[in-house]
C-alpha positions in Angstrom: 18.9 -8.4 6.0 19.7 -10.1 2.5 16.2 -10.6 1.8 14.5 -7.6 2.9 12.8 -5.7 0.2 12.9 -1.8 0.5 10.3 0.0 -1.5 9.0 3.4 -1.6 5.6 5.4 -2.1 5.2 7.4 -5.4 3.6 10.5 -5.4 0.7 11.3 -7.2 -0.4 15.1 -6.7 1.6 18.4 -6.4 1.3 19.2 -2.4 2.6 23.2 -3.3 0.0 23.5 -6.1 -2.7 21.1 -5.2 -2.3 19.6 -9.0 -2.5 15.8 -9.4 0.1 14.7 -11.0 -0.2 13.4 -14.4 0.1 9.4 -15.2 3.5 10.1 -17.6 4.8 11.7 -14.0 4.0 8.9 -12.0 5.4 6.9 -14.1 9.0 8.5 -14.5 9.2 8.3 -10.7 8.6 4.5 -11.1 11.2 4.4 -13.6 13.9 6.4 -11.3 13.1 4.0 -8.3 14.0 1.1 -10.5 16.7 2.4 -11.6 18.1 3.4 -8.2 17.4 0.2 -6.7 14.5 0.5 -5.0 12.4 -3.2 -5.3 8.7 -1.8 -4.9 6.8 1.2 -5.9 3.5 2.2 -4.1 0.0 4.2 -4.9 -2.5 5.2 -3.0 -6.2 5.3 -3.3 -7.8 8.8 -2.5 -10.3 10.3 -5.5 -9.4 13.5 -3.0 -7.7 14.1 0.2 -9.2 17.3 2.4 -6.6 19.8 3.2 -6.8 22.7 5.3 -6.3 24.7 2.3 -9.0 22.5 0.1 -9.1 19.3 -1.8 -5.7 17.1 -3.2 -7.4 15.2 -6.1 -5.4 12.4 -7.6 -5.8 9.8 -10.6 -7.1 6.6 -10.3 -4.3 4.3 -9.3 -5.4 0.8 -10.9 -4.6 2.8 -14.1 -1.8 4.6 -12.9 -0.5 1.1 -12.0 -0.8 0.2 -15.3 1.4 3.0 -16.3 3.7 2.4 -14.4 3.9 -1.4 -15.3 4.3 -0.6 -19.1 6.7 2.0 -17.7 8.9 -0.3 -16.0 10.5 -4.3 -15.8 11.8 -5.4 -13.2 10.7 -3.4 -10.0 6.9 -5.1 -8.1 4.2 -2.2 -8.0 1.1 -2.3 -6.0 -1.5 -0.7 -4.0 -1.2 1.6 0.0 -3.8 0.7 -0.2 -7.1 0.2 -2.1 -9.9 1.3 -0.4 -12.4 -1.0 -0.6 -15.8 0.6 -1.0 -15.0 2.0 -4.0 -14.8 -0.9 -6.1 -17.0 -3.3 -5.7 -15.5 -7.0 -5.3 -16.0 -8.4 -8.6 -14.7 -5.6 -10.2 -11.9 -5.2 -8.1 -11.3 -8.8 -9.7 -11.2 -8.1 -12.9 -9.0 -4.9 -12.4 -6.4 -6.8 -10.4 -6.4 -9.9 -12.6 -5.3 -7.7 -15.5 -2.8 -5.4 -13.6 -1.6 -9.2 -13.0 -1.1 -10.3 -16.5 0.2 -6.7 -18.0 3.2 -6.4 -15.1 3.9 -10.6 -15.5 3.6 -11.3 -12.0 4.8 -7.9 -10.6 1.7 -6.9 -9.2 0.8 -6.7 -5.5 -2.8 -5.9 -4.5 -3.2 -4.0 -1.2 -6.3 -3.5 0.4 -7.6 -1.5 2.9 -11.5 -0.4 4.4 -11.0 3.4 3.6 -10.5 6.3 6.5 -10.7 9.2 5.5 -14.8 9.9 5.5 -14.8 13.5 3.4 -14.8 10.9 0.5 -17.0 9.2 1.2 -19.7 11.9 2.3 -18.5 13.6 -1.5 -19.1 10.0 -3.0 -22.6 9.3 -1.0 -20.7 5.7 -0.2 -21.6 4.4 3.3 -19.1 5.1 6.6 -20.4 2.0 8.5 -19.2 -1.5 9.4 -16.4 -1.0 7.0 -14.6 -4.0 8.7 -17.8 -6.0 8.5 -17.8 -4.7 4.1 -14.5 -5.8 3.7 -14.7 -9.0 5.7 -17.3 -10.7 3.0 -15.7 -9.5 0.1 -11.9 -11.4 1.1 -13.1 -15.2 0.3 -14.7 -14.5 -3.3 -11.8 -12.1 -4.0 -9.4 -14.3 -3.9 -11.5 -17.3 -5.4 -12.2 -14.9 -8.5 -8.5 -14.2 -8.7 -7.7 -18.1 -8.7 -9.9 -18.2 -12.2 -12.9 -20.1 -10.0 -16.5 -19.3 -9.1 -17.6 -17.0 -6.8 -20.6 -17.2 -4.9 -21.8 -14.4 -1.9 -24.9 -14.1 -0.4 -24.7 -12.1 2.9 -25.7 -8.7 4.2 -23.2 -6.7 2.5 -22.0 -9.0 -0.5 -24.5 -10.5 -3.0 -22.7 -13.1 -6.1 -23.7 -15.8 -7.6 -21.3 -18.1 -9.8 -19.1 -14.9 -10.8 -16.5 -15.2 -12.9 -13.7 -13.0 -14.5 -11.2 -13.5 -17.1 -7.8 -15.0 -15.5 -4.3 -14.7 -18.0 -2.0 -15.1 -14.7 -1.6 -16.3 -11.6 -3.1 -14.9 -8.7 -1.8 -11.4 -7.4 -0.2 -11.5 -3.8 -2.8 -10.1 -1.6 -2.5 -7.6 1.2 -4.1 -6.4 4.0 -3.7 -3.0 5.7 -4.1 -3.9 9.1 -3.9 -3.0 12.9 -7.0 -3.9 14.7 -8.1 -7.4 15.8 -10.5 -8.2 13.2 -8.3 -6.8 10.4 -5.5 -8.6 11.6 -7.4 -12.1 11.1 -8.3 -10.9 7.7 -4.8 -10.4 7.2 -4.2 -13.9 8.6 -6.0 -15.5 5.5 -4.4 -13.2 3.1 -0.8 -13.2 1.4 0.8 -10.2 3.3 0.3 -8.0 5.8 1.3 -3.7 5.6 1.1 -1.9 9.1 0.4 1.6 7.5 0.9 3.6 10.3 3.9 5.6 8.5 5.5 5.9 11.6 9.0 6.6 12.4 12.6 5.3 14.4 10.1 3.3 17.0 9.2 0.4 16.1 7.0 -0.4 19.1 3.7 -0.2 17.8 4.9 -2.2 14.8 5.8 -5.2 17.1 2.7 -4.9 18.8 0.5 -5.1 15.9 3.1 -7.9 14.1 2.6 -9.9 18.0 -1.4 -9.3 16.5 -0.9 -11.0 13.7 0.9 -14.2 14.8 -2.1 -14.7 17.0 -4.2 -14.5 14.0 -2.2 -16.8 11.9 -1.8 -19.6 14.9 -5.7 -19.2 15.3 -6.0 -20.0 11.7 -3.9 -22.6 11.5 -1.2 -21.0 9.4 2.4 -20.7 9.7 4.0 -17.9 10.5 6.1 -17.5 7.4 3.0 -17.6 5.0 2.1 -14.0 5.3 4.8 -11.3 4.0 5.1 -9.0 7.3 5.5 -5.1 5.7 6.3 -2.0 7.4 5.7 1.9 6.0 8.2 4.2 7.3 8.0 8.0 6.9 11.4 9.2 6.5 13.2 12.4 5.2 16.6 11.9 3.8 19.1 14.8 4.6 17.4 17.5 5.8 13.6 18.7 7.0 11.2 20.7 5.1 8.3 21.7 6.6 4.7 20.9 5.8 2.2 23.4 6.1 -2.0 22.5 6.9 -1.3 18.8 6.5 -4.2 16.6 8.3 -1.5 14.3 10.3 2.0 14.7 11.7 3.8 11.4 11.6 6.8 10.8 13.7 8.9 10.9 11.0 12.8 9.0 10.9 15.4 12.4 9.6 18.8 12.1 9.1 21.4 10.7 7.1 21.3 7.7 4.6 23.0 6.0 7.4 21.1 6.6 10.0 17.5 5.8 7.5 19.4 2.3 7.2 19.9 2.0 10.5 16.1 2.8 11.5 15.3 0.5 8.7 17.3 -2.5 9.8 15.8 -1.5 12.8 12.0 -3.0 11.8 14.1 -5.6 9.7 15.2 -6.6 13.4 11.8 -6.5 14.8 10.3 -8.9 11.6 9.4 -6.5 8.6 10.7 -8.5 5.8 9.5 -5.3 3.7 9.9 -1.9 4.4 8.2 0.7 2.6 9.5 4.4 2.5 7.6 7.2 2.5 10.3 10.2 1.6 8.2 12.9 3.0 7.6 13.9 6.5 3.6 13.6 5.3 3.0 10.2 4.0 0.8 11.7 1.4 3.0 15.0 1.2 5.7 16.1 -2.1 9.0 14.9 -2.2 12.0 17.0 -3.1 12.7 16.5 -6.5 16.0 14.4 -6.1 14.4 12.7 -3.3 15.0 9.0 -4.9 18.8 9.9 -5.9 19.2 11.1 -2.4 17.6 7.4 -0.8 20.2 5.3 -3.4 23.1 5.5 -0.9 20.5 3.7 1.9 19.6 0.9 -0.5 23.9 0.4 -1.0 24.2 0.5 2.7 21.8 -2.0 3.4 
C-alpha cells in the first residue's frame, strides 16, 4: 500500500449544460488535486461524445495537458486515453515529446484504439482493424520518443527515417487494454490501464491483469516492468443521478472509508495505480467539492 499511486480523472465538459469546459477550468482542477494529494491527473480524448440529448464536445487534451503542466509541479498528468486514429504516429511523437520536456518528466502518455464510432463517422476516419492500426504504430512510437530513426512500411503505417525533436527522456507509455492482442501490446509498453471504470469487484480486473502476465512471460519480460493501473468509478458520500448517459458503470458509493477500502481492494489484487473517476459516469460532472470530499481517502490510505 505505501507505493500505490491514487490519481483521478479531470473533467473536461459541463454534463448539465453540454459546455466544454474551458482550459483555465481544467486546469484549476489539476491544481486542487495536487493540492489535496491526489498523485495523477487524467484527460480524455473525445473531439465529442454522443448523448441521448446531443453531442458533449471537449478541448483537445494534448493542449489541455499542457495547461495543466504549466498549471501545476509536482502532481504526473497524462492521457485515458489517446485515441489513436486521430493523430497520426509521428505526430503523436512530437506532441508527447514536448508535453515531456514542458512537465520535466511528469508526463504519462496513454494510448488507446478509439470506441466510440459516432466520431469517427463525424471525422470520416476509418472504424476497421483498429487493433491491427495501433499495432504498427507502437515500435516507431517509442523509437521516435527515444530521439532515434523511425522507419514503417506496412499496410497501415508508411515512415521512412522520421525524426522529431527530443529535449527529455522518453514519456512512460501506456496501453489501454483488455483483449488478447492489446494485452501483448501492452506487454512491450511501460504500463498498462484496464479502463473498464468499474466498481467494488475487482474480478474482471484480475482476469485481464492474469492477461497480461501471459503477455509479458511470452515476451520475455518481467513482470514488474509494466506499471499495472486500474480506473475505478466511485461516488464519494452520496449518489446523484445521471440522466441519458451512454453507459452505467457499477460504480463503488459510500464513505471515504469504504472508497479506501475498495481501493486497497485492487491494490490487493496487483494495481499499483488506481485511478478515480468521481462520478457515477466516467465521462459524467462531478460535484463541485468532489476533490475536497476524496482528500480524507488519500489520508486513509
Amino acid at each position: 500500500m505505501r507505493s500505490l499511486k491514487v490519481g483521478v480523472t479531470l473533467k473536461m465538459y459541463d454534463y448539465a449544460t453540454y459546455r466544454p469546459k474551458a482550459l483555465a477550468e481544467i486546469a484549476q482542477q489539476a491544481r486542487l488535486a495536487e493540492e489535496v494529494g491526489f498523485d495523477s491527473v487524467w484527460v480524455m480524448d473525445h473531439v465529442f461524445i454522443q448523448r441521448a440529448g446531443g453531442r458533449v464536445l471537449s478541448h483537445e487534451p494534448m493542449v489541455c495537458l499542457a495547461a495543466v503542466a504549466a498549471a501545476t509541479t509536482q502532481i504526473s498528468l497524462g492521457s485515458l486515453v489517446l485515441s489513436h486514429a486521430f493523430r497520426h504516429a509521428g505526430q503523436l511523437a512530437r506532441e508527447a515529446a514536448a508535453l515531456a520536456d514542458l512537465s520535466a518528466g511528469r508526463f504519462i502518455l496513454g494510448v488507446g484504439t478509439g470506441w466510440h464510432r459516432p466520431e469517427f463517422d463525424a471525422l470520416g476516419l476509418p472504424f476497421d482493424h483498429l487493433v491491427s492500426r495501433l499495432e504498427a504504430a507502437v515500435e516507431p512510437l517509442q523509437r521516435l520518443l527515444k530521439g532515434e530513426l523511425a522507419s514503417a512500411d506496412g499496410r497501415w503505417l508508411h515512415m521512412f527515417e522520421a525524426s522529431i525533436a527530443v529535449t527529455a527522456p522518453s514519456p512512460a507509455l501506456w496501453i489501454a487494454a483488455e483483449g488478447p492482442r492489446m494485452l501483448a501490446l501492452a506487454a512491450r509498453a511501460d504500463g498498462w490501464n484496464h479502463a473498464y471504470w468499474g466498481g467494488d469487484d475487482t474480478g474482471r480486473f484480475k482476469a485481464a491483469m492474469g492477461g497480461l502476465h501471459a503477455a509479458l512471460d511470452r515476451a520475455g519480460r518481467d513482470r514488474h516492468e509494466v506499471e499495472v493501473s486500474a480506473s475505478i468509478a466511485c461516488v464519494v458520500d452520496g449518489w446523484r443521478e445521471i440522466q441519458g448517459g451512454f453507459r452505467e458503470p457499477e460504480v463503488a458509493v459510500g464513505s471515504p472509508e469504504r472508497i479506501a477500502e475498495v481501493i486497497g481492494a485492487y491494490a490487493q489484487a496487483g494495481a499499483q495505480h488506481v485511478i478515480l473517476s468521481l462520478s457515477p459516469d466516467p465521462y459524467g460532472e462531478i460535484d463541485a467539492d468532489a476533490f475536497e470530499k476524496a482528500a480524507p481517502i488519500l489520508r486513509l490510505l
